[in-house]
N, C-alpha and C positions, 0 to 999 in steps of 0.2 A: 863515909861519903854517900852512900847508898841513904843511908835516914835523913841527910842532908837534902837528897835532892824529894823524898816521900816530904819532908816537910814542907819543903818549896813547895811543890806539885800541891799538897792541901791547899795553900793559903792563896795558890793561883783560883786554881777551881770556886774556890771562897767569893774569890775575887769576881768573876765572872758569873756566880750564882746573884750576889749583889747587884752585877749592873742588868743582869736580865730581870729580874724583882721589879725595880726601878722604870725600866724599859715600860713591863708592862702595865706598872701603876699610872704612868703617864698617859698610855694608851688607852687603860679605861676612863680617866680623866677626862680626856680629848673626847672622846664619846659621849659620856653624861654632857657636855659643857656644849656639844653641836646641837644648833639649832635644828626644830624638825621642819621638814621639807612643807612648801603649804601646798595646798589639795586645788584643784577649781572650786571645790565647794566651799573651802572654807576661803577663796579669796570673792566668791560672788555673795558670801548669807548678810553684811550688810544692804548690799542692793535688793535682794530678796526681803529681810525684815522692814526697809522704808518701802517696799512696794505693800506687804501685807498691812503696815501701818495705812498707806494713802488710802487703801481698798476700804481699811475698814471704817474712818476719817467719812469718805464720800458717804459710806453704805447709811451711818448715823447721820448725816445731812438730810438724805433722804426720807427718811422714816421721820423726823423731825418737821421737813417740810410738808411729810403727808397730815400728820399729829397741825400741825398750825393750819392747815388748809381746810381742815374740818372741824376747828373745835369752833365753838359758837361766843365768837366775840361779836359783841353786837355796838356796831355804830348807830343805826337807825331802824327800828324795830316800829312800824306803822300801828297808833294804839287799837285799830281795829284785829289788828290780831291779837297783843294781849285780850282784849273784852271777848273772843271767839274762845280763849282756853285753848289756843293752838300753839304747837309749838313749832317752832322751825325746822322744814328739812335741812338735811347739812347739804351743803353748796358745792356743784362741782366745778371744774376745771371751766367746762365752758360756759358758766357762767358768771367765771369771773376776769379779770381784770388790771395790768398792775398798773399803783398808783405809782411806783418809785420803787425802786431797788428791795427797800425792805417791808412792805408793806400789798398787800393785795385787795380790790375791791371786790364782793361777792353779792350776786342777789340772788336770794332765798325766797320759798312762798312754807304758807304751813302745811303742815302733815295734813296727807291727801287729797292738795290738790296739783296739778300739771301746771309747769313753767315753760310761758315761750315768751321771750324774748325776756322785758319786764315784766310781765303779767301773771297773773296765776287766774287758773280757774278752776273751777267745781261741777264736775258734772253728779248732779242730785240722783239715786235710786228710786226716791219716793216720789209719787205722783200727786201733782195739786195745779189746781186750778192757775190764771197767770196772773193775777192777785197774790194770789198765798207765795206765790214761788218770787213775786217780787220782795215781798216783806221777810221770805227764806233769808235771799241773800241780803238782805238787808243786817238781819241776824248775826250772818256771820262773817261782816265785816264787809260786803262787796255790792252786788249790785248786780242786775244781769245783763248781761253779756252783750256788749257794744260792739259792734264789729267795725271795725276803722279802714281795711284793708286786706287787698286780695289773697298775704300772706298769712294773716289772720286766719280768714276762710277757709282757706289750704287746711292750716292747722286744725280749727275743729273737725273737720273731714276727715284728717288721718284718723283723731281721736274715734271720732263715731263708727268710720269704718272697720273699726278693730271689735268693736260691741256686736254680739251675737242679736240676730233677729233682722230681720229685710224689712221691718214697718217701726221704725223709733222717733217718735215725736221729742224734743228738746225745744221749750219757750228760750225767748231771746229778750233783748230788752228794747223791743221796738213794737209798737202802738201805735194805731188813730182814732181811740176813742174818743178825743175832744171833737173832732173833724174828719168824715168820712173823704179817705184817700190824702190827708194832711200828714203822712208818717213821720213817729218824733221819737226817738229815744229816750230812757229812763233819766238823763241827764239833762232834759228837755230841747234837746238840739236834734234840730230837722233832719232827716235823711238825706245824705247827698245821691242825688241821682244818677253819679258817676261809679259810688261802688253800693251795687245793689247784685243779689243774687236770687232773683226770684224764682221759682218753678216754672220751667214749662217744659218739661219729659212726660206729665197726665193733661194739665191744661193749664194754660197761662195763668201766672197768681202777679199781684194778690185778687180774687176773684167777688171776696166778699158774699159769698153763697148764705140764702137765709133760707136752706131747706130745714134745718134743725133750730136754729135760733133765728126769730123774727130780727134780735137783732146784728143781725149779720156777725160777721167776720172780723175783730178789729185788733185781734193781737196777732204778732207775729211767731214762727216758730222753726226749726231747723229741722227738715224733714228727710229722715232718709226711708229710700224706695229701692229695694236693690243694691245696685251699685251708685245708684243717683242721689246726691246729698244738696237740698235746695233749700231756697227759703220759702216758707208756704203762709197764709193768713189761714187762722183756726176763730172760732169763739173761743171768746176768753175766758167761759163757764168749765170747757170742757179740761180735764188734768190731763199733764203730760209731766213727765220729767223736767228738769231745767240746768242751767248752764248761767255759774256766777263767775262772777270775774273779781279781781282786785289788781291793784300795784303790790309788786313783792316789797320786800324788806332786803335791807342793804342791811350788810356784813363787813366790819374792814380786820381784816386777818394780819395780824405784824409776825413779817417772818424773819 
């Protein structure tokens, strides 16, 4: 009776080892097979990786738009600047233009000289006569310096006032050697007597003084005195600096 019930008693305990085995095979099952829990971070890294994408998207636009805003496509290149051997500054922002969505106008002058508006000009280091200093600019593609208006004037004024020395003579391109007090520009077109900027902070110009040349005074010239930047009549024997002008050159940039 007694080995009857030891044998029982084994095959129960058997039994019971069996279903706890099973129990916990299930249980690590269940485990391996659950899903892991998601993080904030890893439910925000797609908005995060299309945000580094658009960042970096824009950043290449930009650098591309810089790259085409300066490289030197040339619409219309004036041939007196080829024949000068000048090449083009590269063109900024303000001086350009859009023609349309994909495409920008730009005007340009050549290496060294200053851009206002259209126009470029050349203020000369070398001194000559106002003969030499017209056939100068003649040279190098322009002509001398026509002043059309009061913005104009301004302009050369900044310029000169930024140049070292209280006494700078600058030829212009205005004359009456055909005709005493007939003043004509290099273009042959008369003086309008509306925008004239003559001297009178020494003594009213143009004066035409023939203390040094019998034959008086008959070219004109940009004269600064201090802080006073006027226009003065010189002989036209005597050298000064000068001041050339041109039309820039147009640019059309496809962006």
């Amino acid at each position: 009776m007694d080995n009857e019930y030891i044998t029982l008693q084994k095959h129960t305990d058997s039994i019971y080892t069996s279903i706890n085995i099973t129990r916990n095979c299930h249980s690590k099952d269940q485990q391996v097979d659950k899903p892991l829990k998601e993080t904030p971070i890893t439910k925000q890294w797609p908005k995060i990786l299309l945000t580094i994408l658009l960042i970096l998207s824009l950043a290449a636009n930009v650098v591309l738009a810089v790259f085409l805003i300066f490289k030197s496509t040339e619409l219309h290149i004036p041939a007196h600047f080829q024949s000068s051997n000048k090449f083009l500054n590269k063109p900024t922002l303000d001086h350009c233009s859009h023609l349309n969505n994909s495409s920008l106008e730009c005007t340009a002058c050549p290496e060294g000289w200053l851009q206002h508006n259209k126009k470029c000009y050349f203020f000369s280091t070398d001194s000559m006569n106002w003969t030499a200093s017209r056939d100068f600019c003649i040279t190098l593609g322009g002509h001398l310096v026509i002043i059309e208006s009061k913005a104009e004037q301004k302009f050369l004024e900044t310029v000169l006032r930024s140049k070292e020395g209280r006494r700078l003579s600058y030829w212009i391109g205005l004359n009456d050697i055909i005709t005493e007090g007939a003043w004509y520009w290099v273009n042959n077109v008369p003086l309008d007597g509306s925008i004239t900027y003559w001297g009178k902070a020494i003594i009213q110009q143009p004066e035409d003084w023939k203390g040094e040349n019998t034959s008086g005074e008959d070219c004109a010239k940009l004269f600064k005195y201090s802080s006073s930047i006027e226009w003065h009549d010189d002989s036209c024997q005597k050298e000064h600096a000068n001041v050339c002008e041109t039309v820039s050159g147009m640019l059309k940039v496809y962006m």
